[in-house]
N, C-alpha and C positions, 0 to 999 in steps of 0.2 A: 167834464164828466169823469167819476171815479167809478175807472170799469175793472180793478185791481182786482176786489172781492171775488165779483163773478168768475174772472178769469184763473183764480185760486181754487174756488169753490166747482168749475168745470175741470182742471187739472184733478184734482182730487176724487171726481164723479167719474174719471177714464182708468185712471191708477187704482183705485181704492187702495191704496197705499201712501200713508203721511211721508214715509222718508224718499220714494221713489217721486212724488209731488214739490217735496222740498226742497228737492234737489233739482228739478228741474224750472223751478221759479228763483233761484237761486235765493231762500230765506229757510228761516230752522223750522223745525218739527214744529216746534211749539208756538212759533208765531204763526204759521199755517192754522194749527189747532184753536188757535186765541180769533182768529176769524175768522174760522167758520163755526166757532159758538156764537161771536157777534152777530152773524147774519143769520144764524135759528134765532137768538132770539130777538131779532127786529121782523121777525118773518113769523115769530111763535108757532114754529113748526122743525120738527126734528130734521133732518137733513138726511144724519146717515145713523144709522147701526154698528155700534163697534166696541168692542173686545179687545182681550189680548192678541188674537189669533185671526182678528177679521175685519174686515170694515165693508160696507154692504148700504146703498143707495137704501131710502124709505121710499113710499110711493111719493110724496109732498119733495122730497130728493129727484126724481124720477122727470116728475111735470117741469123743476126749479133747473134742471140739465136740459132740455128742452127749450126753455126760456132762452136759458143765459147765452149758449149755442147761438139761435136765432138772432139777440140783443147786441151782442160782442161783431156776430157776422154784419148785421146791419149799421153797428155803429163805425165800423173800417171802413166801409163802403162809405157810408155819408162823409165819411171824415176825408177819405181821401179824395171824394167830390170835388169839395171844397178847392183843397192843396191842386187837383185839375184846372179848376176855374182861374188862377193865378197863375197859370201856364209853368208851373215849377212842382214836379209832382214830388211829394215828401211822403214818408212813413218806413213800414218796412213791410218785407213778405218774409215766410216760413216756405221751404221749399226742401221735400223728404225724398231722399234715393238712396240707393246703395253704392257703396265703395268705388264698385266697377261702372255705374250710371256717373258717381260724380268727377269722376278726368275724361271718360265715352264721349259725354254731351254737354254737360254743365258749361264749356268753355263756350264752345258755339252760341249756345243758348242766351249767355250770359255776359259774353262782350261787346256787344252791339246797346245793350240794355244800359249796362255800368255807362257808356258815354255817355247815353242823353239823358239818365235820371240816376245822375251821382251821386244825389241826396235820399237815393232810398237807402235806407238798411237791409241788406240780406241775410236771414238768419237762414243756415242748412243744416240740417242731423240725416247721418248718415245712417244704416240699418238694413235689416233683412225686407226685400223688398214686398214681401206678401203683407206687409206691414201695409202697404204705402195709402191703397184704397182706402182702409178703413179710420186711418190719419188725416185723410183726406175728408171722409164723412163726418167722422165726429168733432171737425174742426181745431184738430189740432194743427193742421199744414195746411199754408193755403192753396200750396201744388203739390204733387207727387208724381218721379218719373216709374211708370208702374210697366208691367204686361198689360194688356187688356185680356180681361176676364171674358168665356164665352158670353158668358150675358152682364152685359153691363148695366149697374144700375141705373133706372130710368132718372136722379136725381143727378148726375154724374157726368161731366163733358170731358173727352179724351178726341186728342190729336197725336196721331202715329207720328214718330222721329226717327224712328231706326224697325227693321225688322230681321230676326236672331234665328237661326236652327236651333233646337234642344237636341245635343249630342252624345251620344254614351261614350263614356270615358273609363278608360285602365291605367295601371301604372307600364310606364316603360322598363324598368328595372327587370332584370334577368330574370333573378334570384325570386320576384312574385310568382305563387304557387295559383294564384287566381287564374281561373279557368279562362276560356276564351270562345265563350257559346254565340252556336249560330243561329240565324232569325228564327228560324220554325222548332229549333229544340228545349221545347220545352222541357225537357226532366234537366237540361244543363240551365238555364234559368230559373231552376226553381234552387238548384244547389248553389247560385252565384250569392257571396254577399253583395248588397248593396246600400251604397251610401244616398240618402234621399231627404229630400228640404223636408221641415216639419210641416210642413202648408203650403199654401199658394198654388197658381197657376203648374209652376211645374211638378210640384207631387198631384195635381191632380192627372198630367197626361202621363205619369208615370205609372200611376195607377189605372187609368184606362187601358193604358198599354198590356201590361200585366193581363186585366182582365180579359181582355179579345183572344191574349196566349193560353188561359184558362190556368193560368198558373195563379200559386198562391208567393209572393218574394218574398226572399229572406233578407229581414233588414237587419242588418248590422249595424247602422246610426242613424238616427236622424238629428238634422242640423239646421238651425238659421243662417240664410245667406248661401249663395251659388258660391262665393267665395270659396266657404268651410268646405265645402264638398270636394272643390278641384286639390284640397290640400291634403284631405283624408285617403283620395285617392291613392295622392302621388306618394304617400306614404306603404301603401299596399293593402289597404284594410277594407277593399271592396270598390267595385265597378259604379263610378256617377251618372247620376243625368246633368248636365249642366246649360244656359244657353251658351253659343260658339262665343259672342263674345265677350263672356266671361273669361272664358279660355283662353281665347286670342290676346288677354290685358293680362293675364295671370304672370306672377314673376315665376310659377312651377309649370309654364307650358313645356317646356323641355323636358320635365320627368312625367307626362303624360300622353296618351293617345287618344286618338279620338278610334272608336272601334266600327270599321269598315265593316264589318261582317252586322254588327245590331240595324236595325231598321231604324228608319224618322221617327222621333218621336211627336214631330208637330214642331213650329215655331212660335216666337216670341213675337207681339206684335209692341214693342216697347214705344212707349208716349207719355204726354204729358195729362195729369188727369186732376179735376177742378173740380166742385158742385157750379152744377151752371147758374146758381145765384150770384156767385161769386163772382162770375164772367162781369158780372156790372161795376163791378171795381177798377176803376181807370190801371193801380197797380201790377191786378193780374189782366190787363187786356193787354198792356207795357209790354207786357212778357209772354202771353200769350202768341200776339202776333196775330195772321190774316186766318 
């Protein structure tokens, strides 16, 4: 079975973008573009909408991303069946974390597995972890080491592996003119820069935080990845939220502090996160575990 197309034609429905799809099926622009006209027109139905400046699922796009999702997730699963039944389990898995997720846990995770099924392939991309969920849904990853979200999607299996402080952080350096505000003062929290994720779990309790203060923060950057943050810090260009241990793996933990005086922000509850259809995959059950 040639499940090529679909899996071009689903890259391309997540990206709307040819050259950011091209590059990650590792073929050119124009061979991407030459099939997905082949598969409108054996489908006689437009796909996508696109221009200079855009490119934009159709609804017949829309129901066809749905499908192939479902198609591609079912047909791993049957396939890897099979390779179970022959007691030699073969294929590969996608498996999505960030930097500091993959030397943390990856190793643990993932040496026990490499003995007894050496013949799978592991593919991993690294990235901002607020990423990881939604990688995770749209079938792009078969795992992702993620946070857990206050509400987890009900389509969504998560197993806790580690659990983090969110810590506020300053630079150590003398010479930083950055303030050094205490829990309840609000007008020095409102004067404070700060460095804060574009999304995710942690700009959310950052923002809770804020709100309970009735402050409004002054953001000076937003970044992807807890990484970007402990680096901007330690440069002097505003106060992070980060988890500890991001911190604790960082190579600039020495040109930073963790600030004694700021209150908890909440913890990380870092795990491993799957659609539980997927749990039926002999591959991710391999790695899964009990």
């Amino acid at each position: 079975m040639d499940t090529r197309t679909l899996s071009q034609f689903l890259s391309l429905s997540e990206t709307l973008h040819f050259g950011r799809s091209s590059e990650e099926l590792h073929i050119s622009p124009s061979a991407l573009s030459r099939s997905i006209k082949q598969l409108e027109e054996n489908l006689g139905s437009k796909l996508f909408e696109r221009d200079n400046r855009r490119v934009e699922l159709t609804a017949a796009g829309r129901k066809l991303q749905t499908y192939a999702r479902e198609t591609l997730q079912n047909w791993d699963t049957f396939r890897e069946s099979l390779t179970q039944d022959s007691g030699d389990l073969q294929g590969e898995i996608s498996i999505y974390c960030s930097v500091t997720a993959s030397y943390s846990f990856l190793y643990d995770i993932l040496s026990d597995f490499r003995q007894h099924h050496p013949r799978i392939e592991l593919k991993l991309h690294t990235g901002d972890p607020a990423q990881g969920i939604n990688r995770v849904t749209y079938g792009r990853e078969d795992i992702a080491i993620v946070a857990r979200p206050d509400k987890l999607p009900v389509n969504l299996a998560f197993r806790r592996i580690a659990v983090s402080p969110l810590v506020f952080i300053s630079p150590i350096e003398a010479s930083s003119t950055l303030p050094n505000p205490q829990p309840g003062s609000a007008r020095e929290w409102r004067d404070t820069p700060m460095i804060v994720s574009e999304e995710g779990i942690g700009r959310e309790r950052v923002n809770d935080w804020f709100k309970r203060l009735r402050v409004e923060p002054k953001i000076y950057a937003q970044v992807a990845g807890h990484e970007a943050i402990v680096s901007m810090v330690a440069l002097g260009f505003g106060i992070g939220v980060v988890p500890k241990i991001v911190l604790d793996n960082s190579p600039l933990v020495a040109k930073v502090q963790v600030l004694g005086s700021a209150p908890a922000a909440g913890d990380f509850d870092v795990g491993l996160c799957a659609l539980k259809k997927r749990l039926k995959s002999p591959i991710i059950k391999a790695i899964w575990g009990d």
